[in-house]
N, C-alpha and C positions, 0 to 999 in steps of 0.2 A: 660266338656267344660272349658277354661282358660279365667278369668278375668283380671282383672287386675293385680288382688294379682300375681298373676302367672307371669307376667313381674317385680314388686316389688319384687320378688323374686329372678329375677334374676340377678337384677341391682347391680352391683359394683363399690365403691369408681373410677371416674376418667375413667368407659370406654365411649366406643361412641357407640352411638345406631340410627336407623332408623325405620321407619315404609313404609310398604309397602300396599295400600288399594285398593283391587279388586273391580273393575269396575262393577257395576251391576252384583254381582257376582253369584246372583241365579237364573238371566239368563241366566246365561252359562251352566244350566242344563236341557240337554232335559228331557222330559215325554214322556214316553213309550205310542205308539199311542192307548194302548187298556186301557191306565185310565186316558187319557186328556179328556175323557167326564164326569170323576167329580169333573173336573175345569171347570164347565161352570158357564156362568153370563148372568144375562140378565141386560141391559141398555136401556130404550125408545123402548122397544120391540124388539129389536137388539141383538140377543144372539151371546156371545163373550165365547170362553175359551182359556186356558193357554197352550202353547205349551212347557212350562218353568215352572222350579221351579217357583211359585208365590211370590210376595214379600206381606209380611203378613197374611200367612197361617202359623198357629200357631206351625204348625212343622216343616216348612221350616228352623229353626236356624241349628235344630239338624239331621234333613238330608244332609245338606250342613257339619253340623262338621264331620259326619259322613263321609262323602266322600273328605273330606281332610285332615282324619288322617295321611293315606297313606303317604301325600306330608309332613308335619309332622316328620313323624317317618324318614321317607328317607333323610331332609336337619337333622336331629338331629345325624343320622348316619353318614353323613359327616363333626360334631365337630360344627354346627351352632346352638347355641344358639338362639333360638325364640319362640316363642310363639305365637298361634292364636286364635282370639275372632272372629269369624263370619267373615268378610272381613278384620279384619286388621289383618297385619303380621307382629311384635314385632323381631326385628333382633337387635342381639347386639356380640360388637367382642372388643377386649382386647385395641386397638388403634384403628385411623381412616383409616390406609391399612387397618388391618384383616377386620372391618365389610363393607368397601365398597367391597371388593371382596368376602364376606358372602352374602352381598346385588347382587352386580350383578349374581351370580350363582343362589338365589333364584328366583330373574325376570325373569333366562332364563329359569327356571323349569317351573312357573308358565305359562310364555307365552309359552312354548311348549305343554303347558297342556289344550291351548284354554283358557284362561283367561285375561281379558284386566286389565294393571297395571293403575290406576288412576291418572292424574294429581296431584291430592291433596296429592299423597304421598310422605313423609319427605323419602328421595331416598340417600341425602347427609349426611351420617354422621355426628352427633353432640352429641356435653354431654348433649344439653337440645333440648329434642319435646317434639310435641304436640300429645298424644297418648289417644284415647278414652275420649275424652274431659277434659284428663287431660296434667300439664306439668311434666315432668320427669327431675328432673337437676341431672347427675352423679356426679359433681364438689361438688356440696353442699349437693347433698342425702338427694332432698328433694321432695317431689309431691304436689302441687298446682292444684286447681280447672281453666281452664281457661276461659278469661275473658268471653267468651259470658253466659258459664254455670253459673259463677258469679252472671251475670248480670239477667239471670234470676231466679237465688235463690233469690234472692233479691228484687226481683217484685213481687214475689209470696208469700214473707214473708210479705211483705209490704200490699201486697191487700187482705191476711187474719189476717194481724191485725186491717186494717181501717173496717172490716169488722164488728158486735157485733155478731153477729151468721153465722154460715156456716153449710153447708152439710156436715155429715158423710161421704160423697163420694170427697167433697174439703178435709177435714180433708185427709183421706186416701192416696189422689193423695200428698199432701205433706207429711206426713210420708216417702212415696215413693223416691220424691225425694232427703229429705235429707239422705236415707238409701245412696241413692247413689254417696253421696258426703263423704261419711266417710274414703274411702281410703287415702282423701285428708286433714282432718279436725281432728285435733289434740282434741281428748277430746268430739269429736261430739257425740258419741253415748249415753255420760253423758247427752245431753240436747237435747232427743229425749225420755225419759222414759215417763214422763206427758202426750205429744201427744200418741204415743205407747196405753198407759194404757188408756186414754181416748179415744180413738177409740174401744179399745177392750171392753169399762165399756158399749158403745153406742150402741154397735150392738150385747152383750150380752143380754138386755129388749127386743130391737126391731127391726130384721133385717133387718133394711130400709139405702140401704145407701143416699138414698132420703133426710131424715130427719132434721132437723133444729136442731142445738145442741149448747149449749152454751159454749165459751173456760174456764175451770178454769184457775186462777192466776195462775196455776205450768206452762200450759200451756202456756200461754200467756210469762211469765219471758222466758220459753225454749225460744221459734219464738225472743223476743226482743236480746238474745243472738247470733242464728243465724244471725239473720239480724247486730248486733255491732259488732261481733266480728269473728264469724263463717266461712265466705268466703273471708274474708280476710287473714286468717291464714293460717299454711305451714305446713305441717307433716313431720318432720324428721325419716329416714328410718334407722336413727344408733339410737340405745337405751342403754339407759344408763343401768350399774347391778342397778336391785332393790336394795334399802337399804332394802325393808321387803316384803316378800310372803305372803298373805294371802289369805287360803283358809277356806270356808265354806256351810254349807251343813245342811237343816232340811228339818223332815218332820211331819206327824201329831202330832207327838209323843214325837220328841226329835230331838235336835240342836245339831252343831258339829263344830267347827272351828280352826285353826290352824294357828299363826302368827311365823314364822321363825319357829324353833322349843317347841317353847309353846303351849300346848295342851289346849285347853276349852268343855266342853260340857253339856248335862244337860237332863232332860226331861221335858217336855214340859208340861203333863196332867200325871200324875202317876197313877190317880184313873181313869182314860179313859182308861189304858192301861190294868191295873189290873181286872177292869171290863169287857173288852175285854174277856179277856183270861180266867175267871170265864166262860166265856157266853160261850168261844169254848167249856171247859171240858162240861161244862152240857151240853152241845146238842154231 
């Protein structure tokens, strides 16, 4: 399935890009009349079922991508450049002719395929939309969060720090959402470790995401960061050459690491390891 990354990927210094977003798009899917009976619901003793793909049936994403490969593979065959996330369609073309006439041949596919094209989609060509609650600028080559998702990072940071304790289950929901702002957020995954590990230290003793948990200081400094500085900032999609590579690598036994080309390494318990391996020959 394509996320975002998958349009960040395709974006180029200076082109123009659109989005295209299908209208109630997984009910444009019928159900085969002999397993619309386990779409049923009851409401006030009124039983209802789905003659449609259902919206929030937990497999409905990947049925729906599943049956828009096709459309997919066939505009990618005709030199269009797009990509799709569930109902949006990601179209990008060299200048503002190439992608409006990528755009309208796509609409006509889609609308001959029984699909309604949504008002809210960005249809006219430009170097900056609005795409999956983020913005995209080709001029600057850069991705921002937009303002509503903003706004709600920001309320949410705000009402678990006036908070002194929260549920393991708030804790969670925002880990969540700032995972999902990283595309956008320069350095964000740096001040997401403390949350990360404190969720995982809590439901390690006690699996209750119920539970009442206290933020440590690492914690709390992450959230005050996101909240100063975090959703205001821009991701630049050009990277500069590292001045230095480093890689590194342990495990029970012994470390390993590598900067540009200077080696380090080492063992870690010698007499753990030694003993180890006394223990295999005797047995």
């Amino acid at each position: 399935m394509d996320t975002l990354e998958s349009c960040l990927n395709l974006m180029e210094r200076g082109c123009y890009m659109a989005s295209i977003d299908l209208e109630n798009a997984y009910h444009s899917v019928p159900i085969h009349s002999e397993y619309t009976k386990f779409l049923k619901f009851k409401i006030d003793d009124q039983l209802y079922k789905y003659l449609v793909l259902p919206q929030g049936y937990r497999h409905s994403p990947r049925i729906f991508t599943k049956l828009t490969k096709p459309i997919i593979s066939h505009l990618h065959e005709r030199g269009i450049l797009c990509s799709l996330y569930i109902d949006d369609l990601y179209i990008q073309g060299s200048d503002f002719a190439d992608c409006q006439q990528k755009v309208e041949y796509a609409s006509s596919v889609l609308k001959s395929l029984g699909f309604d094209i949504s008002p809210k989609s960005a249809l006219t060509p430009s170097q900056e939309i609005h795409h999956l609650g983020f913005i995209l600028n080709s001029e600057h080559m850069t991705v921002t969060l937009r303002g509503d998702k903003r706004e709600h990072v920001e309320t949410l940071i705000n009402k678990v720090l006036l908070t002194p304790m929260i549920t393991v289950r708030t804790l969670a929901q925002t880990v969540g959402t700032l995972i999902a702002c990283f595309p956008a957020i320069e350095y964000g995954q740096l001040y997401n470790r403390h949350l990360e590990i404190l969720k995982i230290n809590s439901l390690k003793t006690v699996y209750d995401f119920e539970r009442l948990i206290l933020l440590s200081e690492e914690a709390m400094s992450d959230l005050k960061w996101w909240r100063n500085d975090g959703p205001k900032s821009k991701k630049s999609l050009v990277k500069e050459k590292p001045r230095a590579t480093i890689k590194s690598d342990s495990s029970g036994y012994a470390w390993g690491a590598v900067i540009n080309n200077t080696h380090s390494g080492g063992v870690i318990a010698l007499l753990m390891v030694c003993g180890a391996m006394m223990k295999g020959r005797s047995t």
